[in-house]
C-alpha positions as CSV (number, residue, x, y, z in Angstrom):
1,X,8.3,-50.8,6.0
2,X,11.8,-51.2,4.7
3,X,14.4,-49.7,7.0
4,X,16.2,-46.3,5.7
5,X,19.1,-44.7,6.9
6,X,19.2,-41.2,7.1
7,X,22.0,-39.1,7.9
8,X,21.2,-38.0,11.5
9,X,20.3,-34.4,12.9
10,X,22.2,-32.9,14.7
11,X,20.7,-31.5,18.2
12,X,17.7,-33.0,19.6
13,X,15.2,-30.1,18.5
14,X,17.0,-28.7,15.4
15,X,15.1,-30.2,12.5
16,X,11.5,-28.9,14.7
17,X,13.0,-25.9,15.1
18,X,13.9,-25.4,11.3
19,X,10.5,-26.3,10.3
20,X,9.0,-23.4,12.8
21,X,11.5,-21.2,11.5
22,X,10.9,-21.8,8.3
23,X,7.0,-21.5,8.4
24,X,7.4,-18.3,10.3
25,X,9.8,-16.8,7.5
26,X,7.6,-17.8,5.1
27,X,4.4,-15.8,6.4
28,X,7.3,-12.6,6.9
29,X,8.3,-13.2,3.1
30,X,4.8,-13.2,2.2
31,X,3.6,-10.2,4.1
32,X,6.7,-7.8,3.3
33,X,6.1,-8.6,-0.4
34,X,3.3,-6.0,-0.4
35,X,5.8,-3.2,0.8
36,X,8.4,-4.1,-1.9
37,X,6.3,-4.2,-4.9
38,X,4.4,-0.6,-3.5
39,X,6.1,2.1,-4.8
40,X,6.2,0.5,-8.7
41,X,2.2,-1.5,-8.7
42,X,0.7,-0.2,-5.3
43,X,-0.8,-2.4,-2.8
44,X,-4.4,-3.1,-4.3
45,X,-6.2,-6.2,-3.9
46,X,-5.4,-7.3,-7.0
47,X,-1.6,-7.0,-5.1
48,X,-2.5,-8.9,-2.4
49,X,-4.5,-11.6,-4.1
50,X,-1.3,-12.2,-6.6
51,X,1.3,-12.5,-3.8
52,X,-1.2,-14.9,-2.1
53,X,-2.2,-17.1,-5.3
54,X,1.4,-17.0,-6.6
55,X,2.6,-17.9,-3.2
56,X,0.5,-20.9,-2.3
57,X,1.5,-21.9,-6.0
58,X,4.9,-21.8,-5.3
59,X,4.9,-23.6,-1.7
60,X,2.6,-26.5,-3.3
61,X,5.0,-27.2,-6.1
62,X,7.9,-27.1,-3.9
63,X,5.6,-29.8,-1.5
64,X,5.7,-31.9,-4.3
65,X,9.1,-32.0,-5.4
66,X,10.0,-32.6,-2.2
67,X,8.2,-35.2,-1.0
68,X,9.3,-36.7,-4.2
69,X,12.8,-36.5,-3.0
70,X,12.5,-37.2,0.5
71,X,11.5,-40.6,-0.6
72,X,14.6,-41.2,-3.3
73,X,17.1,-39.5,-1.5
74,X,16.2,-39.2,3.0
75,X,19.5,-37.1,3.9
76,X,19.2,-33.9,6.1
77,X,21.8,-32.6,3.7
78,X,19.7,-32.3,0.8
79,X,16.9,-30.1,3.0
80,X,19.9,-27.7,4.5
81,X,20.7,-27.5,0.6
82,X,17.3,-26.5,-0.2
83,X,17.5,-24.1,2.5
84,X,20.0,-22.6,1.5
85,X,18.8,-22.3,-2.3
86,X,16.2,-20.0,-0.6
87,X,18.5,-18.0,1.0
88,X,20.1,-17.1,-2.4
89,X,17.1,-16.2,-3.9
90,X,16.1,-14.2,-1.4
91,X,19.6,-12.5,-2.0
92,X,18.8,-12.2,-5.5
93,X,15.3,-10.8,-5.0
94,X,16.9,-8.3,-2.3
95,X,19.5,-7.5,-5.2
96,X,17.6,-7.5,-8.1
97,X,14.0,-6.0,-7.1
98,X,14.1,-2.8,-7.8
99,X,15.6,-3.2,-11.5
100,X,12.5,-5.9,-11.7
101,X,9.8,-3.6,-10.8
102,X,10.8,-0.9,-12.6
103,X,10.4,-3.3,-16.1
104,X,7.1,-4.2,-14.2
105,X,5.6,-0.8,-13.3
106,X,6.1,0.2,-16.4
107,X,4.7,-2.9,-18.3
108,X,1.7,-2.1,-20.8
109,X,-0.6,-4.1,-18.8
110,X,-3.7,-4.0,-16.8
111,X,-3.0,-4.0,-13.2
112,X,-3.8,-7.5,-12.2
113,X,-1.4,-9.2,-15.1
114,X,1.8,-6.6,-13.9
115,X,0.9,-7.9,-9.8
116,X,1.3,-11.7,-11.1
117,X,4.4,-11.0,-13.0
118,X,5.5,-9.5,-10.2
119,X,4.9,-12.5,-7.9
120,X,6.4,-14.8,-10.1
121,X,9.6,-13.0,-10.8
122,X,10.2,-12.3,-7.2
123,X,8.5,-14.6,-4.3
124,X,7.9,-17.6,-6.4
125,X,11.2,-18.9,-6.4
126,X,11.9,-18.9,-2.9
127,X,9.0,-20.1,-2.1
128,X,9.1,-23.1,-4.2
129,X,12.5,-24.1,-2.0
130,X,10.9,-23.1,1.2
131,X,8.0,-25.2,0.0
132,X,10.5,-28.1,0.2
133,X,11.1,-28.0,4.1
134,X,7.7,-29.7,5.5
135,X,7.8,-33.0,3.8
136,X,11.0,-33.6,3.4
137,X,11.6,-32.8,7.2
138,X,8.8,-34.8,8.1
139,X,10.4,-37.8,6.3
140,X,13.5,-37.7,7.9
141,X,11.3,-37.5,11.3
142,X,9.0,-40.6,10.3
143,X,11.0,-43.9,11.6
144,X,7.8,-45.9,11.2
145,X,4.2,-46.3,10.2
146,X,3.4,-46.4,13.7
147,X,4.0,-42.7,14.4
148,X,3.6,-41.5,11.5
149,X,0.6,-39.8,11.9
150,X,1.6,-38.1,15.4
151,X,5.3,-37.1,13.5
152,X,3.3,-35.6,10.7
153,X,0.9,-33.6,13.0
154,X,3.7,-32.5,15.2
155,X,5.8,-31.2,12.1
156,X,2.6,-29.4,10.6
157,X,1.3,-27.8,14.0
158,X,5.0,-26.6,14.3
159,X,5.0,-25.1,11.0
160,X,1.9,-23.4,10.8
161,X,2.5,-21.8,14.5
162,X,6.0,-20.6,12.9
163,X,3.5,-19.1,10.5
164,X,1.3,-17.3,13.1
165,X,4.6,-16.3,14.4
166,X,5.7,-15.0,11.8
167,X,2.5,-13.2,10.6
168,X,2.9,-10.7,13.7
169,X,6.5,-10.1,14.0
170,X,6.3,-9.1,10.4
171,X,3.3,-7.0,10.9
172,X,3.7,-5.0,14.5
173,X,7.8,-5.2,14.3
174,X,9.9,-6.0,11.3
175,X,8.2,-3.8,9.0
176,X,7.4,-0.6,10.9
177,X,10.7,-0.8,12.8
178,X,13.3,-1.9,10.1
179,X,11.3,-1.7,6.9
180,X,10.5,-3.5,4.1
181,X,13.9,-4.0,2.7
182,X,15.8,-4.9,5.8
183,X,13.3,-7.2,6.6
184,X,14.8,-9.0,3.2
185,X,18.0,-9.1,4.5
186,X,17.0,-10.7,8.1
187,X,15.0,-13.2,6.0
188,X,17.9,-14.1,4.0
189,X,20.6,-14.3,6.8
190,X,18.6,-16.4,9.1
191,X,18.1,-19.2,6.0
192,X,21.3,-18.9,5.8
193,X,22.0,-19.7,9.3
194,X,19.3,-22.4,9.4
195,X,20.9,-24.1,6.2
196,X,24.8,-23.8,8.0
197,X,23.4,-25.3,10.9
198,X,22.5,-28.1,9.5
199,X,25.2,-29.3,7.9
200,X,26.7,-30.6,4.7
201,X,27.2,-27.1,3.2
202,X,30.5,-26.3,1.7
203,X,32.9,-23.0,2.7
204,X,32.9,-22.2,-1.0
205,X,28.7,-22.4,-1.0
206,X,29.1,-19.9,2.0
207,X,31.4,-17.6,0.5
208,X,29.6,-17.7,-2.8
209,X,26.2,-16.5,-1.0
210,X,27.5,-14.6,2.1
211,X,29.1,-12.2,-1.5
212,X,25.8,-12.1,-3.2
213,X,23.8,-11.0,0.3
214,X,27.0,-8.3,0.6
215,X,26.5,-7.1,-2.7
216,X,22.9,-6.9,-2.3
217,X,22.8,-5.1,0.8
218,X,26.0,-2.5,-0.2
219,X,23.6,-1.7,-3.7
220,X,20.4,-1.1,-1.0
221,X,21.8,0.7,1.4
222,X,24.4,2.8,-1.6
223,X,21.2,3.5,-3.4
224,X,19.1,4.7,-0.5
225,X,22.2,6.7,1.0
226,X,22.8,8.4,-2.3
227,X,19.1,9.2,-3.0
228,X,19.0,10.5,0.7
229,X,21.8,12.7,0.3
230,X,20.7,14.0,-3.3
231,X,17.2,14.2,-3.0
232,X,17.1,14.3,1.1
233,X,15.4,11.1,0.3
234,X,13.0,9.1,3.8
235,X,12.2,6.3,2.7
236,X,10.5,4.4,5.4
237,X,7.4,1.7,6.5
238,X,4.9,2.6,8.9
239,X,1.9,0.3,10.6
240,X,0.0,1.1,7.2
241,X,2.3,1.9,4.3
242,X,5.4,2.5,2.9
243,X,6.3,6.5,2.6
244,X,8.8,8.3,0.1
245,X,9.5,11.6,1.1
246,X,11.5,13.7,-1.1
247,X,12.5,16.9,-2.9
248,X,11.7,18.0,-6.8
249,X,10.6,20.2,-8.4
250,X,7.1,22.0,-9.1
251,X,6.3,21.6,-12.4
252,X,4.4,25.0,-13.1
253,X,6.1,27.0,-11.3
254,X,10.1,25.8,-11.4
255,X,10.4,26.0,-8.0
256,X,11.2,23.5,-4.9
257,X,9.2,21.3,-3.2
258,X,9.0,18.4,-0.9
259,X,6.3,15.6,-1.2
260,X,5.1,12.7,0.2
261,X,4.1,9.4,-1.9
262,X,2.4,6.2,-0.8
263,X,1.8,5.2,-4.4
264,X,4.0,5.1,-7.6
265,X,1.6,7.0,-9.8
266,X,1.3,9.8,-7.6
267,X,1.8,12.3,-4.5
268,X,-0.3,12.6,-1.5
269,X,1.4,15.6,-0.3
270,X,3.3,19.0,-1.0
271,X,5.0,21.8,0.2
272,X,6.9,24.5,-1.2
273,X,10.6,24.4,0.2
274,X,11.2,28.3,-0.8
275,X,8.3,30.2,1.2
276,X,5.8,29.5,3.6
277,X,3.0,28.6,1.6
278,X,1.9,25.1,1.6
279,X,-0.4,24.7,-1.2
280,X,2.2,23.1,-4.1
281,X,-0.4,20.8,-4.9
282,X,-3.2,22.3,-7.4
283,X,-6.1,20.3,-6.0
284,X,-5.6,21.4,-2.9
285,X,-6.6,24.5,-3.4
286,X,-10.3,23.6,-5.1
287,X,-11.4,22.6,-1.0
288,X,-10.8,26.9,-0.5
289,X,-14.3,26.7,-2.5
290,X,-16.0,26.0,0.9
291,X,-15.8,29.8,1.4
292,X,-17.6,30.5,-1.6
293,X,-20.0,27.3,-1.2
294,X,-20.8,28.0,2.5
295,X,-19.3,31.5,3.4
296,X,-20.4,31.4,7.0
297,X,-18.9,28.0,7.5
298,X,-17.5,27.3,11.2
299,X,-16.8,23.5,11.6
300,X,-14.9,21.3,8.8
301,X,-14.2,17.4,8.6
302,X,-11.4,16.6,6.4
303,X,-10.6,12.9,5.6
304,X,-7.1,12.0,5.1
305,X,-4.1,13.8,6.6
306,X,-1.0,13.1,4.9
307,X,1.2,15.8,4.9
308,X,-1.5,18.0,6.3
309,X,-0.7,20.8,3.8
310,X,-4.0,22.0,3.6
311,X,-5.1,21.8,7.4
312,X,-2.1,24.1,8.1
313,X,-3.6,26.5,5.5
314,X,-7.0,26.6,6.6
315,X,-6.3,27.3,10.3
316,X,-3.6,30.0,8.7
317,X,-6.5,31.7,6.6
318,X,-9.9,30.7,8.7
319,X,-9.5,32.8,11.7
320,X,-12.9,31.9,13.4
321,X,-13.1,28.1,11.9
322,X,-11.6,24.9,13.4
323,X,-11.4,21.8,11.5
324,X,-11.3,17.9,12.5
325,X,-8.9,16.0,10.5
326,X,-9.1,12.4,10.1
327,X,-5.9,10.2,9.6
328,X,-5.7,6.6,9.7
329,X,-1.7,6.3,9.6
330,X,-0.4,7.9,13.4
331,X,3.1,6.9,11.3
332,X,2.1,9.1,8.8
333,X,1.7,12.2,11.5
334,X,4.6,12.0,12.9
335,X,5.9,12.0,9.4
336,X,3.9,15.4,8.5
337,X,5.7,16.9,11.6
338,X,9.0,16.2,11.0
339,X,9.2,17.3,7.3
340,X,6.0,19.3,6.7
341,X,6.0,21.8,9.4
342,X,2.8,20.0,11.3
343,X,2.0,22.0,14.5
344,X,-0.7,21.8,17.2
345,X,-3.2,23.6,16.9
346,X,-5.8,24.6,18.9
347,X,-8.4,24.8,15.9
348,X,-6.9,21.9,14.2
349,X,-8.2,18.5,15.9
350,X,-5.8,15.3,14.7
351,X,-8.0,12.2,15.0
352,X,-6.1,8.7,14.2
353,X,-8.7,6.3,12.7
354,X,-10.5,4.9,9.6
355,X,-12.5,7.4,8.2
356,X,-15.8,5.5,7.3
357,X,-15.4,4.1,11.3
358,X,-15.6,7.9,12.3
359,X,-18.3,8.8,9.9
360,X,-20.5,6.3,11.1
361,X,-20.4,7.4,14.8
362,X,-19.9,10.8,14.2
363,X,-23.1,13.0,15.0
364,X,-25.6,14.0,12.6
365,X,-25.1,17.5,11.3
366,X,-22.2,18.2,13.1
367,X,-20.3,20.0,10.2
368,X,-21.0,22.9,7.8
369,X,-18.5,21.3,4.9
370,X,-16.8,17.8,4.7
371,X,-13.8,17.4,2.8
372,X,-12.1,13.8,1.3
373,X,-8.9,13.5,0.5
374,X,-8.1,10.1,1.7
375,X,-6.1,8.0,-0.9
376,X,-5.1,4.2,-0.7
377,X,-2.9,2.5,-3.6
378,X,-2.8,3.9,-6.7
379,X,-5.2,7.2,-6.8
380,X,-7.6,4.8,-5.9
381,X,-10.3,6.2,-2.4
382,X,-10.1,3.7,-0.4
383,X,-13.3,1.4,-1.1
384,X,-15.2,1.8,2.3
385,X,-15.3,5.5,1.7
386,X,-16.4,4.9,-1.7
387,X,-20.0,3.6,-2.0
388,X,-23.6,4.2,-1.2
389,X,-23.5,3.9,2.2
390,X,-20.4,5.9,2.9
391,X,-22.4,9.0,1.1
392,X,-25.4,8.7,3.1
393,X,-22.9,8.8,5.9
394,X,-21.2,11.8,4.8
395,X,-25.0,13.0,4.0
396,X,-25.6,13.1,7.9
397,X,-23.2,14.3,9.2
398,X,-23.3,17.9,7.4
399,X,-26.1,20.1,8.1
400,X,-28.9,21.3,5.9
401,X,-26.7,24.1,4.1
402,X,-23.5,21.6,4.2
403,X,-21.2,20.8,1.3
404,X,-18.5,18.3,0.2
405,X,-15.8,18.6,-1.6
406,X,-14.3,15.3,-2.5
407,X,-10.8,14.8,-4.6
408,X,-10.8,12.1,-6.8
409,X,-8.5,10.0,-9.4
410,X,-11.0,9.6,-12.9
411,X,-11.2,10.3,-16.1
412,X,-14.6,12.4,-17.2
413,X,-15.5,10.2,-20.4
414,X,-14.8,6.6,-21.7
415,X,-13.7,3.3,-20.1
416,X,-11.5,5.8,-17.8
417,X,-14.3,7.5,-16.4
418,X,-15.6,4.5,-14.2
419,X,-15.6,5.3,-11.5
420,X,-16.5,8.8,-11.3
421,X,-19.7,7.5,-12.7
422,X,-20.0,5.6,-9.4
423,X,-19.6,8.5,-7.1
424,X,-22.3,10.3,-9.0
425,X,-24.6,7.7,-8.8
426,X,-24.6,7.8,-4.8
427,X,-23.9,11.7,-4.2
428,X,-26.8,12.7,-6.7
429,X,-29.1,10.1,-5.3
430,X,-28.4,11.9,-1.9
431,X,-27.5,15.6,-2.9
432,X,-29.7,18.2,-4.5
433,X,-26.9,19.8,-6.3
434,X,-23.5,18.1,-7.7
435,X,-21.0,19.3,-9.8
436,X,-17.5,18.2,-10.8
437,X,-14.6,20.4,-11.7
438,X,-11.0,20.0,-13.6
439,X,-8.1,21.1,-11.8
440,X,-6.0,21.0,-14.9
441,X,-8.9,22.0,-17.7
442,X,-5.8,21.5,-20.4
443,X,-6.2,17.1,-19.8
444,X,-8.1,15.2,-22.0
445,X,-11.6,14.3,-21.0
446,X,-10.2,10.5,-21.2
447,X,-7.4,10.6,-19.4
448,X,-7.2,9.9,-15.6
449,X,-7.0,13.7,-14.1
450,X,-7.7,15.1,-10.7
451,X,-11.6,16.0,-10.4
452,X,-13.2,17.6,-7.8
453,X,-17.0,16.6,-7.3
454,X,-19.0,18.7,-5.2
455,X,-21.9,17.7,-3.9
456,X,-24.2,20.5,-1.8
457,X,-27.7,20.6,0.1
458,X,-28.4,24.6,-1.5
459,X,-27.3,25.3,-5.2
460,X,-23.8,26.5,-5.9
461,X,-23.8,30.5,-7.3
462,X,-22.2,30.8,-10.2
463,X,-19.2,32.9,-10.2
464,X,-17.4,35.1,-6.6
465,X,-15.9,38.4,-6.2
466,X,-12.4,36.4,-5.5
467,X,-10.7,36.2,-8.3
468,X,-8.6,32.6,-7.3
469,X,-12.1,31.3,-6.7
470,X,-13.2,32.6,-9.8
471,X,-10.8,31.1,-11.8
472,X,-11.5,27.5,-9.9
473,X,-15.2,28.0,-10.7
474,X,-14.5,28.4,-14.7
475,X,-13.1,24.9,-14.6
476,X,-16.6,23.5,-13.7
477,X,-17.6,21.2,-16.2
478,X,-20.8,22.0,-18.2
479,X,-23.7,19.8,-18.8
480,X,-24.6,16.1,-17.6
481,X,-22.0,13.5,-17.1
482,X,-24.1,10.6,-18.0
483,X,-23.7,7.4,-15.4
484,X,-23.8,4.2,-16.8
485,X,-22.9,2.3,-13.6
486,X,-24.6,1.7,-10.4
487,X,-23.2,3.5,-7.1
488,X,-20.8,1.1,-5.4
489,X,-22.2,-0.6,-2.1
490,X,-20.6,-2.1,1.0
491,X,-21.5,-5.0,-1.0
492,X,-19.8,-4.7,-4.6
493,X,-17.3,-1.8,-4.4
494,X,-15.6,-2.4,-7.3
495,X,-12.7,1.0,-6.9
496,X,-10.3,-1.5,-8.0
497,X,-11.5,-3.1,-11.0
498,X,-12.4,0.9,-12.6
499,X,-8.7,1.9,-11.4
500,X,-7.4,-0.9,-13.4
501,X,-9.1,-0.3,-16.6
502,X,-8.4,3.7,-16.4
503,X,-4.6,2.3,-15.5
504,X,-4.7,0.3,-19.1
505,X,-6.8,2.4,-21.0
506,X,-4.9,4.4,-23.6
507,X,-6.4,6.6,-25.9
């Protein structure tokens, strides 16, 4: 082996500790991708799988272009150079993001194509330079071929415990304490750092980039001050998503209200800011049909909490009735009480956990009515609450007069109307009597609408003396929905995939 010389590191452990660094920055890059790209394509599978793929993509190009340098050109420069190149786009991505993912959101394309485009625009780049750090640092470490193999080991072992690292500072600190975007800026500053350490970068380089992170953190924090004073704007990470809480404007009515979004398509919560009544959302109201469906109802499950409008109204209006509410997000709680007026109660019972894990041990016949209103990304029910098995679960757990009343994003006919289908399949296989009803009777049949589906073990009476349930009940829809698809399973729940063709499908 011909002898090279390569300009020296400086500091005994620095180039070791740049390669841990790096991998750990990598897998905090990687992970806080899903929170950026949320409020615009959601955080889907078909997210995750594009941020991964892209990713890997990116990293294994940026392996080969610099192990093709390393050998040309063996000069710790050139790495804190590549270093820093991430660094910059990592600026740009901070800068640039939310101009990117609006174009993206709004892109006329299914929902796997807009979650690659995002990817590439945003995380690829970076992570091609990033990619460069392993083999070129591991050729600067090789001074022979007889420790190669223990130099390479070392190097790799380094990198990928950077990575585990990494993988839980972003995941139980970065992001639930400083968010999603400030978690761009640490990533960016501490390349930065890494790449000045180094050596061989020029003042002007450091000017040039320490501007563009400036800029990029002034438009951030400008934006998010401005929205927070206009439209008393929170936007904030917990352990589970990213929330938007802000004020608008109720659409029927004119008047104010405050909501709560985990999704860019749509709210999960709403209150009116002008009174005390909670309901702003319409298909909130439809799960007031338990008093019509069972009228001497006592105990209630309700899956998903968010803003906990409705809770608050049924312990308001149910005197005599107490209801369990299951909430996966204890971030999302806390939330609820500072902005949506979320109380203890001693009829109200707050549990904090996945709402097919409490289903499952929760004891048969235990409830008169359950009621599902948990949402993951994109209008879409999370898919464990979703298929065969999760109905048989709900199933047991009411009792032999007990209802549901489950709130769901589909359309009623066409490609749109997927996975509605799917939900019939299971609750009719199951329940003796199901119905589903429009909250707004004025949408399309094709369009992706709020339905309610009730399933019941005694048939549904027509029509009620109240004349708010009345007018719910005359938005039942008449006749057979045909199903053309099987009921999801544990197996092949595919919430995702019908979410994604009801997303492109345009009439």
């Amino acid at each position: 082996m011909s002898e090279e010389k390569v300009r020296p590191v400086s500091g005994g452990y620095l180039l070791e500790f740049t390669v841990f660094a790096c991998g750990a920055l990598v897998m905090i890059y990687e992970i806080n991708g899903s929170r950026i790209v949320a409020p615009y394509i959601g955080t889907s599978t078909y997210v995750w799988t594009s941020l991964i793929g892209i990713i890997l993509a990116a990293l294994s190009l940026g392996y080969w272009i610099g192990g093709r340098i390393a050998d040309r050109r063996p000069d710790v420069k050139v790495l804190a150079l590549a270093i820093f190149a991430a660094a910059m786009l990592v600026s740009v991505t901070t800068l640039l993001k939310d101009v990117i993912l609006t174009f993206v959101g709004a892109f006329p394309a299914g929902l796997e194509l807009r979650s690659i485009i995002a990817s590439l625009s945003l995380f690829a780049p970076a992570s091609v330079a990033l990619g460069f750090v392993i083999p070129y640092a591991t050729k600067l470490r090789i001074l022979s071929l007889a420790d190669s193999g223990k130099t390479v080991g070392r190097l790799y072992a380094l990198s990928t415990i950077g990575s585990i690292v990494g993988t839980f500072a972003a995941g139980f600190f970065l992001i639930p304490y400083i968010g999603s975007t400030r978690t761009l800026y640490f990533i960016a500053g501490s390349l930065f750092v890494l790449a000045i350490a180094l050596g061989g970068i020029a003042i002007k380089q450091v000017a040039a980039a320490a501007a563009v992170l400036v800029i990029a953190i002034a438009s951030n924090e400008l934006t998010l001050a401005v929205m927070s004073r206009s439209a008393n704007l929170v936007d904030t990470d917990t352990t589970y998503a990213r929330v938007r809480i802000f004020d608008t404007v109720h659409q029927q009515s004119g008047r104010p209200i405050k909501v709560l979004a985990t999704d860019p398509h749509t709210v999960q919560s709403g209150r009116f800011i002008d009174g005390d009544d909670t309901l702003a959302l319409d298909y909130t109201r439809y799960y007031h049909l338990v008093r019509h469906l069972r009228p001497e109802f006592n105990k209630v499950l309700m899956i998903g909490g968010a803003g906990y409008s409705f809770p608050q109204d049924f312990v308001r209006t149910y005197q005599a009735a107490s209801i369990d509410v299951v909430e996966i997000d204890p971030g999302i709680t806390e939330l609820a009480r500072e902005h949506f007026g979320l109380a203890d109660h001693p009829r109200m019972n707050v549990i904090h956990n996945d709402g097919r894990i409490f289903l499952n041990n929760a004891p048969a016949g235990a409830y008169d009515a359950v009621m599902m209103d948990a949402f993951g990304s994109s209008f879409s029910v999370p898919f464990q609450l979703a298929t065969q098995e999760a109905a048989t679960e709900v199933h047991r757990v009411t009792n032999d007069d007990g209802v549901v009343i489950f709130n769901i994003g589909s359309a009623v006919t066409g490609p749109a109307s997927l996975f509605l289908q799917s939900q019939l399949a299971a609750y009719r296989e199951l329940f003796p009597f199901v119905t589903v009803f429009k909250v707004r009777p004025s949408t399309a049949d094709d369009r992706l609408q709020n339905l309610i589906l009730v399933a019941s073990k005694r048939e549904l009476a027509p029509m009620a003396d109240d004349p708010e349930l009345s007018r719910m009940l005359a938005t039942r829809i008449e006749g057979e929905i045909p199903v053309t698809v099987p009921a999801a399973t544990d197996d092949l729940s595919p919430v995702e995939r019908y979410l994604s063709i009801a997303q492109g499908y345009q009439p």
